[in-house]
VONU-954084 format. One line per 8 residues: number of its first residue (from 1); their letters; for each residue z negated, y negated, x of C-alpha. Coordinates in pm, whole numbers. Last residue first. Layout:
<pts>
NUM) a) Z Y X | ...
</pts>
This chain:
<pts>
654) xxxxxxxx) 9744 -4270 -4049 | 9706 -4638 -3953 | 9615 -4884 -4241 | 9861 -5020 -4459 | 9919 -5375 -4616 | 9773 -5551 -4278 | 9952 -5345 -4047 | 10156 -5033 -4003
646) xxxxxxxx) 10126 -4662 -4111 | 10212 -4416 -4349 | 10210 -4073 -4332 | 10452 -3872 -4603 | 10309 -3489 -4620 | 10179 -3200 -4512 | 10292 -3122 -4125 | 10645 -3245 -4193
638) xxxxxxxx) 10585 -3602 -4033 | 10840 -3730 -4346 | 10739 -4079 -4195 | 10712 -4415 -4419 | 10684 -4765 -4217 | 10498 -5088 -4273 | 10523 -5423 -4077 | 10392 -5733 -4042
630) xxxxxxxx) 10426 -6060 -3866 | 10726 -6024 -3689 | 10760 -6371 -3553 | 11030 -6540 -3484 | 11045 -6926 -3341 | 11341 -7112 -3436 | 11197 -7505 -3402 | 11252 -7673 -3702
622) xxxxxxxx) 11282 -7406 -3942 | 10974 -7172 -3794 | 11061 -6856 -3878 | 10833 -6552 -4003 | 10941 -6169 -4040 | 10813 -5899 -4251 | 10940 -5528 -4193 | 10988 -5242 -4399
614) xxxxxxxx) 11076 -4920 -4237 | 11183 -4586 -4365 | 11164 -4262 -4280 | 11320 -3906 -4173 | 11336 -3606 -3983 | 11646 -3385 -3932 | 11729 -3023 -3881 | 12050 -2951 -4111
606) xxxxxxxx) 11961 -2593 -4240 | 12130 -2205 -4314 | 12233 -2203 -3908 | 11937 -2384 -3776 | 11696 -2155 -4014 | 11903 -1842 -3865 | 11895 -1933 -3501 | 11513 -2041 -3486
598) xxxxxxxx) 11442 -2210 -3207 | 11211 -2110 -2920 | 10792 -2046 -2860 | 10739 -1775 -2622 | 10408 -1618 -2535 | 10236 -1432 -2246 | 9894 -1211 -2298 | 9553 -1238 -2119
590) xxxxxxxx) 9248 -1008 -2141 | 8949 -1049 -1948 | 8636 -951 -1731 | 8715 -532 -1878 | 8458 -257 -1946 | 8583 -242 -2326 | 8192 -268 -2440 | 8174 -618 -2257
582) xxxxxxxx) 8544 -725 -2395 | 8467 -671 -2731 | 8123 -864 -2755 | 8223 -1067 -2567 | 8496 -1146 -2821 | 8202 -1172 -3073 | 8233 -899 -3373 | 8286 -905 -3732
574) xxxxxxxx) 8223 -761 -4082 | 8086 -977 -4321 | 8462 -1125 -4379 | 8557 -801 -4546 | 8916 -781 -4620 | 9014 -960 -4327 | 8822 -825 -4078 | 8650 -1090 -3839
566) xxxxxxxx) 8754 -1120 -3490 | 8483 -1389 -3296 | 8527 -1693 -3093 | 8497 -1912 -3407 | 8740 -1737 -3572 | 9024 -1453 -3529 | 9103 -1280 -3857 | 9151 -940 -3848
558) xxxxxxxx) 9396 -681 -4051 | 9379 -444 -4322 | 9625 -196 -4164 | 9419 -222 -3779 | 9068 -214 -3912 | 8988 128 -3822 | 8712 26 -3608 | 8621 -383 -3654
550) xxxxxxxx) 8242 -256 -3663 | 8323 -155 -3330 | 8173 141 -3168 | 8474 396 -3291 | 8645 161 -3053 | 9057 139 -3160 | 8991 -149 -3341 | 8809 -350 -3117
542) xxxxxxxx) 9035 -315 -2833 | 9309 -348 -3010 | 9236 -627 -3169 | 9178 -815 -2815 | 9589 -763 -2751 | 9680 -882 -3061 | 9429 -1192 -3029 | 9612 -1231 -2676
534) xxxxxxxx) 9945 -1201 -2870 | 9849 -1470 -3138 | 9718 -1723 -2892 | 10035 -1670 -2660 | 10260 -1734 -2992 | 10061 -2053 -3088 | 10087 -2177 -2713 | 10469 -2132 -2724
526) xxxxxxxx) 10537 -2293 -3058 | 10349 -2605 -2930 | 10532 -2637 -2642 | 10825 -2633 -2824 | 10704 -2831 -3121 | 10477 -3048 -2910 | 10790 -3120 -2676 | 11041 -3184 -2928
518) xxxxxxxx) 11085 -3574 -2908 | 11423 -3548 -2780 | 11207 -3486 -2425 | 10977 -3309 -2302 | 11172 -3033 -2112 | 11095 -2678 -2145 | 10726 -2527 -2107 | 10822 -2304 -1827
510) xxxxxxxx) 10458 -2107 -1739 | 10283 -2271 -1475 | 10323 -2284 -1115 | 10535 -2618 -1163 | 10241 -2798 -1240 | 10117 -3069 -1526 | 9957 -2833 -1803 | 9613 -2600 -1789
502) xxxxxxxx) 9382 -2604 -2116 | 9016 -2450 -2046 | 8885 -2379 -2403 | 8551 -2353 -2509 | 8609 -2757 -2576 | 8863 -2707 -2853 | 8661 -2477 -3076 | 8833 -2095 -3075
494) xxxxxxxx) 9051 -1931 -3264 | 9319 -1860 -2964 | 9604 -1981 -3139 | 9353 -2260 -3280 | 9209 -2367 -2981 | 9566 -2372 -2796 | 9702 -2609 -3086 | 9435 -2847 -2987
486) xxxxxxxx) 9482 -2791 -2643 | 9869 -2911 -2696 | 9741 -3195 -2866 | 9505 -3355 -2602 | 9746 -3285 -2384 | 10029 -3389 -2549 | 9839 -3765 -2599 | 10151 -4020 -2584
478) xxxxxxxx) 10124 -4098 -2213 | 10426 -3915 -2103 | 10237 -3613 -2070 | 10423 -3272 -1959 | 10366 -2915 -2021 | 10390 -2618 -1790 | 10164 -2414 -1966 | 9866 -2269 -1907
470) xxxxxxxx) 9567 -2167 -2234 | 9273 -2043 -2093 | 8987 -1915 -2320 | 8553 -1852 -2353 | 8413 -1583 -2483 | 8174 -1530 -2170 | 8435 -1199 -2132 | 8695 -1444 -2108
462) xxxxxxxx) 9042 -1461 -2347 | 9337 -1572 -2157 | 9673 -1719 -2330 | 9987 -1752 -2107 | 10284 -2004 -2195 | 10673 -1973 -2236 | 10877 -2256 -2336 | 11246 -2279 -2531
454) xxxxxxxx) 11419 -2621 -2716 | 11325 -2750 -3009 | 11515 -3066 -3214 | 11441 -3204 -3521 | 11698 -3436 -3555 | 11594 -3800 -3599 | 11606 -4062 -3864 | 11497 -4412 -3965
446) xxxxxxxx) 11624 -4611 -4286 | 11575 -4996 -4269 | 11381 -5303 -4450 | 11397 -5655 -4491 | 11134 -5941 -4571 | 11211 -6293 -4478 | 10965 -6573 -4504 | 11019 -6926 -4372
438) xxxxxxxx) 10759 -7067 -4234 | 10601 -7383 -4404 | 10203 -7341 -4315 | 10121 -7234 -4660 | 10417 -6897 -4594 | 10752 -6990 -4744 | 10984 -6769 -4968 | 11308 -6889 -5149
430) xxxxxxxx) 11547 -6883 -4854 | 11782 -6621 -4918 | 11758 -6542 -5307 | 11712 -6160 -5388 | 11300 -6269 -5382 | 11080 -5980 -5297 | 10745 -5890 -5516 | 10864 -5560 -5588
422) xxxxxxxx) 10851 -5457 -5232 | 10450 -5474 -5165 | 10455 -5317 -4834 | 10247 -4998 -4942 | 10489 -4992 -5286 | 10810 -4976 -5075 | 10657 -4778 -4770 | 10558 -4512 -5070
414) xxxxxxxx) 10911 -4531 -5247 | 11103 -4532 -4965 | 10957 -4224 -4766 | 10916 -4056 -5107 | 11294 -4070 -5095 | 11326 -3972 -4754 | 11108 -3641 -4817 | 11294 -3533 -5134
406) xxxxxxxx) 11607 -3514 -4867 | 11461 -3285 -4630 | 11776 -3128 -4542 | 12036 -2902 -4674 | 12348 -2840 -4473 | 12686 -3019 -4614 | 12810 -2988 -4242 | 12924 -3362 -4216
398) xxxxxxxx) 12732 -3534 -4519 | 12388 -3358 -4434 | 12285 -3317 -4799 | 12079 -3477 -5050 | 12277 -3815 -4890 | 12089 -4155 -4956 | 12334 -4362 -5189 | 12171 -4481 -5460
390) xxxxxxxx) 11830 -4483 -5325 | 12003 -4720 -5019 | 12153 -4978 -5241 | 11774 -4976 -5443 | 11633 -5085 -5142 | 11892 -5312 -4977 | 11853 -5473 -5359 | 12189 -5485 -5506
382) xxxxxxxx) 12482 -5825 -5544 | 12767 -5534 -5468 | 12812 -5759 -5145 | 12506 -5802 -5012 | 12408 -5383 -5049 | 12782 -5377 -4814 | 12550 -5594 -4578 | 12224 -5455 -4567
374) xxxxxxxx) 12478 -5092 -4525 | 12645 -5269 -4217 | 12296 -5435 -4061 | 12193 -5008 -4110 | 12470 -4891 -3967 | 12471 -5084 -3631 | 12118 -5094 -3557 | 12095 -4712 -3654
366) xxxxxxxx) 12408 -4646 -3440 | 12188 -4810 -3087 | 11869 -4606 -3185 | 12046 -4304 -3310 | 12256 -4258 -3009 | 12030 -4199 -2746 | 11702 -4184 -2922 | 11452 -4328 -2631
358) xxxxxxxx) 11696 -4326 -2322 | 11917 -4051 -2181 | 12145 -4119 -1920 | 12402 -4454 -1820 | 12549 -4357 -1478 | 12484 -4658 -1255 | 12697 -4953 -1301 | 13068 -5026 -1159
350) xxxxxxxx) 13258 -4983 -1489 | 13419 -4678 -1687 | 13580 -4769 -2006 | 13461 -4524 -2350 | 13607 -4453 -2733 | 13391 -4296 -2974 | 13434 -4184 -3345 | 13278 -4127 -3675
342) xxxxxxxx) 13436 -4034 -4008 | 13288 -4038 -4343 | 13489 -3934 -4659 | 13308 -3858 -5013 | 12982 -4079 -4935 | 12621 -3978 -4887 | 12409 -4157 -4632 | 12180 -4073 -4350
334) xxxxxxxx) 12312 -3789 -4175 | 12635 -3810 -3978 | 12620 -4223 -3955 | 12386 -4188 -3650 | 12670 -4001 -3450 | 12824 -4371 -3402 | 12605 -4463 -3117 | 12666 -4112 -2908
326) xxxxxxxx) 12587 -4309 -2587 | 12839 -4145 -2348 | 12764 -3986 -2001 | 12944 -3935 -1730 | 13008 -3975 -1354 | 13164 -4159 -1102 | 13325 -4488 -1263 | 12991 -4491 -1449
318) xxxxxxxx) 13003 -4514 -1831 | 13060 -4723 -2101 | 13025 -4766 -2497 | 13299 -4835 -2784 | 13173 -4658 -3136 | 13341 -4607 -3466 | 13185 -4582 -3765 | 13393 -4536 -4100
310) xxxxxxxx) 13223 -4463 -4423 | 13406 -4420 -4754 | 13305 -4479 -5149 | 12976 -4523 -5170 | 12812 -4578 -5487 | 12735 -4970 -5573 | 12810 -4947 -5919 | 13213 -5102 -5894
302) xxxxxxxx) 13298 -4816 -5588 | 13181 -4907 -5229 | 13370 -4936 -4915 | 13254 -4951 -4567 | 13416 -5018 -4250 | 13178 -5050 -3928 | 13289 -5120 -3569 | 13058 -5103 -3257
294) xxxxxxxx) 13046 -5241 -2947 | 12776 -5055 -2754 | 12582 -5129 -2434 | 12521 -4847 -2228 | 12093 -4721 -2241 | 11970 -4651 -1877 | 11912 -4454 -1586 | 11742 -4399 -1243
286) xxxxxxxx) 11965 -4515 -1015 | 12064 -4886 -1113 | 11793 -5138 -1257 | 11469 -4982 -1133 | 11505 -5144 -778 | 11396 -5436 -937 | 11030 -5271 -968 | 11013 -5143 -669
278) xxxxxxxx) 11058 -4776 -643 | 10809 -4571 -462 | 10844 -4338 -139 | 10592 -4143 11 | 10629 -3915 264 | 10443 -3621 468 | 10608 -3573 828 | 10903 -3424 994
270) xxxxxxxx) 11095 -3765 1055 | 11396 -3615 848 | 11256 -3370 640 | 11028 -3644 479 | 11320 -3846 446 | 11530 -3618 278 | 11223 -3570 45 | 11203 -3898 -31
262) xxxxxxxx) 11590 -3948 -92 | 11579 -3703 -359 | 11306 -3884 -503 | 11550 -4170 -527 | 11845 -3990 -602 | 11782 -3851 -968 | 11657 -3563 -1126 | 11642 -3560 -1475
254) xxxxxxxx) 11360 -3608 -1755 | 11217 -3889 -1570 | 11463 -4184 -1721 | 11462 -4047 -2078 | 11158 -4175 -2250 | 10940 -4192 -1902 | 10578 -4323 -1948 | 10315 -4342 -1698
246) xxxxxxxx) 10373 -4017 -1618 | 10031 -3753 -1520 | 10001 -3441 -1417 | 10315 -3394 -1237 | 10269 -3200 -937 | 10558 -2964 -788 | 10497 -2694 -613 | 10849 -2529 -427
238) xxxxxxxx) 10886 -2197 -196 | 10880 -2024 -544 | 11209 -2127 -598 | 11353 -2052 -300 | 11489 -2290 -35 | 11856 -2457 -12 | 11779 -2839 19 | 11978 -2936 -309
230) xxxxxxxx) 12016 -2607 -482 | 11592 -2575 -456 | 11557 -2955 -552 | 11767 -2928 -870 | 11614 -2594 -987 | 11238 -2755 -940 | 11361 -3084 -1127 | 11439 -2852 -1392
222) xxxxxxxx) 11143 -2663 -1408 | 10898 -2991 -1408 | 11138 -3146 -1670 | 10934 -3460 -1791 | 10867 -3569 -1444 | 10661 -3763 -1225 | 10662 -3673 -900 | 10387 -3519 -640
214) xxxxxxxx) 10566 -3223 -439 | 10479 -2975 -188 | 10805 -2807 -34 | 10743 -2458 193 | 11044 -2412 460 | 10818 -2486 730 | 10514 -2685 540 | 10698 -3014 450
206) xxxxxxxx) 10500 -3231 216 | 10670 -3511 6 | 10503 -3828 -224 | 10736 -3921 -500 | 10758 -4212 -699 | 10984 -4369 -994 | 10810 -4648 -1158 | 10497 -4611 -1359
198) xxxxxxxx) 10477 -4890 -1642 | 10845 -4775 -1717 | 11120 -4997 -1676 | 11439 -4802 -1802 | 11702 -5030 -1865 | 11857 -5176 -2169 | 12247 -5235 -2211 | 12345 -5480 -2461
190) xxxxxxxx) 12410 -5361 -2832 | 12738 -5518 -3041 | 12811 -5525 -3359 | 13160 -5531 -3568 | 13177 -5592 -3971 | 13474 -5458 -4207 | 13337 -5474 -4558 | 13445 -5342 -4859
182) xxxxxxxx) 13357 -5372 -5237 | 13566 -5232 -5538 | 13685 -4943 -5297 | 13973 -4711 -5347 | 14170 -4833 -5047 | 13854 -4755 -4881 | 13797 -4438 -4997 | 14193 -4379 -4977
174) xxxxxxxx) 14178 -4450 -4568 | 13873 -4274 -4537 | 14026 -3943 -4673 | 13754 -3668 -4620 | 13557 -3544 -4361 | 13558 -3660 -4021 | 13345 -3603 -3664 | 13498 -3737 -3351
166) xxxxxxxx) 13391 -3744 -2945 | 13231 -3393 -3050 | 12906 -3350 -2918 | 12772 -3161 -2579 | 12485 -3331 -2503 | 12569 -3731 -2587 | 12906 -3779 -2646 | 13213 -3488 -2540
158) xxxxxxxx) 13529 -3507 -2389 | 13562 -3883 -2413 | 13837 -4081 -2572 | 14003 -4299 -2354 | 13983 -4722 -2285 | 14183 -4913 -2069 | 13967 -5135 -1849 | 13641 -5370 -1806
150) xxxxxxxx) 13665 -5467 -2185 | 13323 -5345 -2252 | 13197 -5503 -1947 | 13202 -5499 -1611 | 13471 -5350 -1332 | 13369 -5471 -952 | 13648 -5633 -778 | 13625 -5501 -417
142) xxxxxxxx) 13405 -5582 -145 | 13389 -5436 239 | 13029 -5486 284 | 12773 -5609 559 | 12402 -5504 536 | 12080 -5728 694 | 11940 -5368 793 | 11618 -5660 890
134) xxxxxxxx) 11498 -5665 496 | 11486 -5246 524 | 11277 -5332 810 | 10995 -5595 630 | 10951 -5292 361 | 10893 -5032 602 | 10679 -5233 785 | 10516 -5361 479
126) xxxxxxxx) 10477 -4991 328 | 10293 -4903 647 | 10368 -4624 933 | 10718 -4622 833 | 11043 -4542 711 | 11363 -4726 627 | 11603 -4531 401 | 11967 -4668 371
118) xxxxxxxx) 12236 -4736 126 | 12022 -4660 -225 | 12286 -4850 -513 | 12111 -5147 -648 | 12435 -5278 -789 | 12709 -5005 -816 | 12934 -4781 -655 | 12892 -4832 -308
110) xxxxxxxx) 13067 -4620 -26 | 12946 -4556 296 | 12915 -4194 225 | 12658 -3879 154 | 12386 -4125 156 | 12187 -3923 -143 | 12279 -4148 -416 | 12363 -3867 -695
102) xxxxxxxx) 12590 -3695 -965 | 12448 -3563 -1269 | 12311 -3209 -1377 | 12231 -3140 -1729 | 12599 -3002 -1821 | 12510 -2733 -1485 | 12663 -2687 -1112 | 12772 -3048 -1120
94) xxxxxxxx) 12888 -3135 -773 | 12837 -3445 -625 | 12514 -3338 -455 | 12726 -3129 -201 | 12494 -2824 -144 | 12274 -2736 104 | 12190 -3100 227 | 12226 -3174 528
86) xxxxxxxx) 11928 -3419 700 | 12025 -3766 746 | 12146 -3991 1008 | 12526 -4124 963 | 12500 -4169 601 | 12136 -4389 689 | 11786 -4258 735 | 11582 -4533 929
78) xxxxxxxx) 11292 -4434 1151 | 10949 -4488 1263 | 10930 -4846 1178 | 10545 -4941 1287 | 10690 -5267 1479 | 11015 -5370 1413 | 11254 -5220 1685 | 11407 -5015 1424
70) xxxxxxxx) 11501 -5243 1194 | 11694 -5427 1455 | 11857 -5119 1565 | 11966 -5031 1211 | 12134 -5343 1206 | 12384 -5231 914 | 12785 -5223 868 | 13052 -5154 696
62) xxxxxxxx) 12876 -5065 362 | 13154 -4978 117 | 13336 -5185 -242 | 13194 -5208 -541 | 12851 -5352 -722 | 12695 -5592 -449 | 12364 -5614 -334 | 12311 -5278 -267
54) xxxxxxxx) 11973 -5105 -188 | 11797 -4991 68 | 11491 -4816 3 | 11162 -4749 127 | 10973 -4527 281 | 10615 -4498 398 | 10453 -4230 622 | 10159 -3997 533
46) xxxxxxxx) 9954 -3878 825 | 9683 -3716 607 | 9768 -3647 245 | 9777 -4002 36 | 9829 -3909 -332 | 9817 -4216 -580 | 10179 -4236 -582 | 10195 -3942 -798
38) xxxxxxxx) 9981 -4021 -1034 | 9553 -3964 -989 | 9374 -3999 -1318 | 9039 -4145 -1183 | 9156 -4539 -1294 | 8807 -4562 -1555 | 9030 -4633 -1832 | 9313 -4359 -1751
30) xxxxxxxx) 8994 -4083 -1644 | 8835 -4129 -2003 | 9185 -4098 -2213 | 9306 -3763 -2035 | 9162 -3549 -2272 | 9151 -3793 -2569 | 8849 -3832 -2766 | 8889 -3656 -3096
22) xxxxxxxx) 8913 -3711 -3415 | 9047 -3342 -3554 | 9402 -3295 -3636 | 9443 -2982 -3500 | 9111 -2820 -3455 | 9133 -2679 -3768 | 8900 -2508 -4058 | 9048 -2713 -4334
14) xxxxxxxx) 8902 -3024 -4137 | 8623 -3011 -3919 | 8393 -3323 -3898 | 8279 -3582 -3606 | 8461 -3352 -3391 | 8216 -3357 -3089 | 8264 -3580 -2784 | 8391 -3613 -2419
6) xxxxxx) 8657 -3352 -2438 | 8723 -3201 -2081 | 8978 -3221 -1827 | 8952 -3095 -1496 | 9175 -3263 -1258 | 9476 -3129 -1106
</pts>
């Protein structure tokens, strides 16, 4: 991995933090000048090529390729097929855990989907290997592929998303709507959307003997090492995985999937280090993606605008081999108050790959859904959508009746309101033109998302030249956890950001969870913070028990740990250097482990949830139909102090 250093000062230091601070990225300097090395970027000596085979039709079996043909092109070295493959130690169909989902690993002839893996060609180059999986020139048995929302009879799924109940209800939504001064009944519908990142799927394999070297990106570095030891049948310590860099993943990399599978298969297979990279069309299928959603509102509200029932129900699809449910409806469970809600899902399976986790599962197909709906019922009592929704925000999560950060969604509305310039909007559809003639529309939306954590581990060290190492397993997606996480590190370990050496990206590290549900800097966070603390623990200690130390006898009052030294806290003008410390102590270092996890009590007294709200301005051309979003403010509840707001031209980025 390479080293990664801060390239400038804090221009100032802020309440005595390095969180927060301006700094240059960690990894920003080798992105723009192409030194950060991804996974394809690794060549070890005599590398081969592979690359897939893929489906061209969406059910039915592969009766036939021209492997010989493929073969005989030149630099072709050999072409993995269900008849030629290396046994796996475990049948990858079976699901030995809920985050565990059926594979393309040629186990059969049989094709599920579109862009299904059938056969591996490798090579000496990627065009030979490319030019001989066009020669396989594959012949199929066909059957009538199911598509589409209507695609067969529908059933009520165990479960939606991880683990949640198909249906959530409280109250009588038949009488809240029979009750109702205003209803509406409205249907939506969300097509599916595929993960695409910039940095497609990619693995480059190294067989040592029974040792596995690894370069993959992957926002689950421990669970993609548990995955590939149950799959080939080797220890877990037998495995080193890379992952330094993603060039994005939201979902589609959290998982593993066939494709990298397939690379190490290969690898086995000819004996020799491989690479194998998705093309971009070869994206569409085995890696992932959002179902489309059909999705039925009914809404009734009293004669002042106050809700009077809520009823979501969600239709979405999954494979016809696996599952997974969008959990579109689930969005209505925390938004808005109203004295019956009830959400629901029904599902058809259809010939696609098995739809996984993408960007908000759930909230970001609902909140479309809901939130046109609640525009609409605010329509219909002749309100504002702004003052609809201050009316009728919930103070409580409706389902549980937990308490949430309610106080923070209405400062959410009122500051994007008066940053955006709400006040001035017309009720009247139509009535607001730019000087060039565009039609102006101004709307606006709630946002929300559960605050999620999951478990991580890290390991603080403390040097005798005062400097520290922070290691943890982390992942970056792109969206600066590095440079984060090493901020947090500096503090745990009360030190400025660049004396510390901050280790993340490799499956040798401490388990820092999965990044993903946008909980990563919490968990990983949490972690760090609680290694910092114990290695300060651990360096107290040593100070305090030392008749030498001006920090003796300091253990009931306490130390502070700043600026690389401990400081008591009742008298801040006595102190001592942590080299100073270790030095007298005899020792090179001290190093102590961490754990950063939910809280069971504060998720069992609490509903976990973070909030906003979004006002957008868009522009249409009335003779031709052009869009344009031409500006756009949104509120966060960010929970460190209070509402930031960002967005464009009315509000400057925060």
């Amino acid at each position: 991995m390479p080293e990664l250093n801060l390239t400038s000062a804090p221009a100032h230091l802020r309440h005595g933090s390095n969180i927060g601070q301006p700094l240059t990225r960690r990894d920003g300097v080798l992105k723009v000048t192409g030194r950060a090395t991804y996974a394809a970027d690794n060549h070890p000596p005599g590398m081969l090529f592979a690359v897939v085979a893929v489906s061209s039709v969406a059910r039915g079996r592969v009766a036939s390729l021209d492997v010989a043909a493929a073969k005989r092109h030149p630099g072709v070295v050999d072409v993995m097929t269900p008849d030629h493959r290396p046994q796996l130690a475990i049948d990858p169909e079976i699901k030995t855990n809920p985050f565990v989902f059926r594979m393309e690993a040629l186990q059969s002839n049989e094709v599920r989907y579109a862009n299904q893996p059938i056969a591996v060609v490798i090579a000496e180059t990627l065009e030979a290997a490319t030019e001989g999986a066009a020669l396989l020139a594959p012949r199929y048995e066909t059957l009538p592929p199911l598509v589409g929302l209507d695609a067969g009879e529908s059933f009520v799924p165990p479960v939606v998303g991880v683990g949640n109940p198909a249906e959530h209800h409280h109250g009588d939504i038949e009488a809240g709507l029979a009750s109702a001064a205003k209803l509406i009944d409205a249907t939506y519908e969300t097509p599916p959307q595929y993960h695409n990142a910039m940095e497609p799927h990619a693995i480059v394999v190294q067989w040592d003997g029974d040792r596995l070297s690894v370069d993959m990106p992957t926002q689950g570095l421990m669970l993609s090492l548990a995955r590939i030891a149950e799959l080939f049948g080797i220890a877990h310590d037998k495995i080193h995985i890379r992952s330094p860099f993603l060039g994005g993943g939201f979902g589609s990399k959290g998982l593993m999937g066939g494709p990298p599978v397939l690379g190490i298969m290969a690898a086995k297979l000819v004996g020799k280090p491989v690479k194998l990279v998705l093309r971009r069309e070869q994206m569409y299928g085995p890696v992932g993606h959002r179902a489309p959603t059909r999705q039925r509102l009914r809404i009734g509200a009293d004669g002042e605008g106050r809700l009077t029932a809520l009823d979501h129900h969600a239709r979405t699809v999954s494979s016809t081999f696996d599952d997974f449910y969008e959990p579109a409806a689930d969005a209505s469970h925390t938004l808005y108050a109203a004295p019956a809600i009830r959400t629901s899902h029904d599902a058809v399976r259809v010939n696609t790959g098995t739809p996984l986790f993408m960007r908000a599962p759930g909230e970001a197909t609902g909140s479309i859904a809901l939130e046109s709906a609640i525009d609409e019922m605010a329509w219909a009592c002749g309100m504002d959508p702004l003052a609809f929704r201050l009316k009728n925000y919930a103070e409580v999560e409706p389902i549980t009746g937990k308490p949430f950060s309610s106080k923070a969604l209405r400062a959410c509305y009122e500051q994007g309101a008066a940053r955006f310039g709400w006040a001035k909007r017309s009720l009247r559809p139509r009535q607001m033109r730019d000087d060039a003639g565009l039609l102006v529309g101004w709307g606006m939306g709630t946002a929300t998302f559960p605050a999620l954590m999951f478990q991580a581990e890290a390991r603080a060290v403390i040097r005798r030249d005062g400097s520290g190492v922070m290691e943890i397993g982390a992942h970056d997606m792109g969206q600066g956890a590095w440079t984060a996480l090493a901020q947090i590190a500096a503090d745990g370990l009360g030190l400025d950001v660049d004396r510390v050496e901050f280790k993340a990206g490799t499956s040798d590290l401490p388990d820092a969870g999965i990044a993903g549900g946008s909980a990563h800097t919490a968990t990983a966070g949490a972690a760090i913070h609680s290694a910092g603390a114990a290695v300060i623990a651990r360096l107290a200690d040593l100070a305090t028990n030392d008749e030498r130390s001006p920090l003796f006898g300091a253990g009931n009052a306490g130390v502070i740990a700043r600026d690389g030294k401990l400081i008591r806290r009742d008298d801040e003008s006595r102190g001592e250097s942590y080299p100073e410390i270790l030095a007298r102590a005899g020792v090179a270092e001290v190093e102590a482990r961490g754990t950063g996890a939910p809280n069971p009590a504060a998720m069992e007294e609490y509903a976990m949830h973070a909030h906003g709200a979004v006002f957008a301005e868009v522009k249409v051309d009335p003779d031709l139909g052009q869009v344009r979003v031409t500006r756009m403010v949104g509120a966060f509840a960010a929970g460190v102090s209070s509402i930031r707001a960002w967005g464009r031209a009315s509000c400057s980025a925060a």
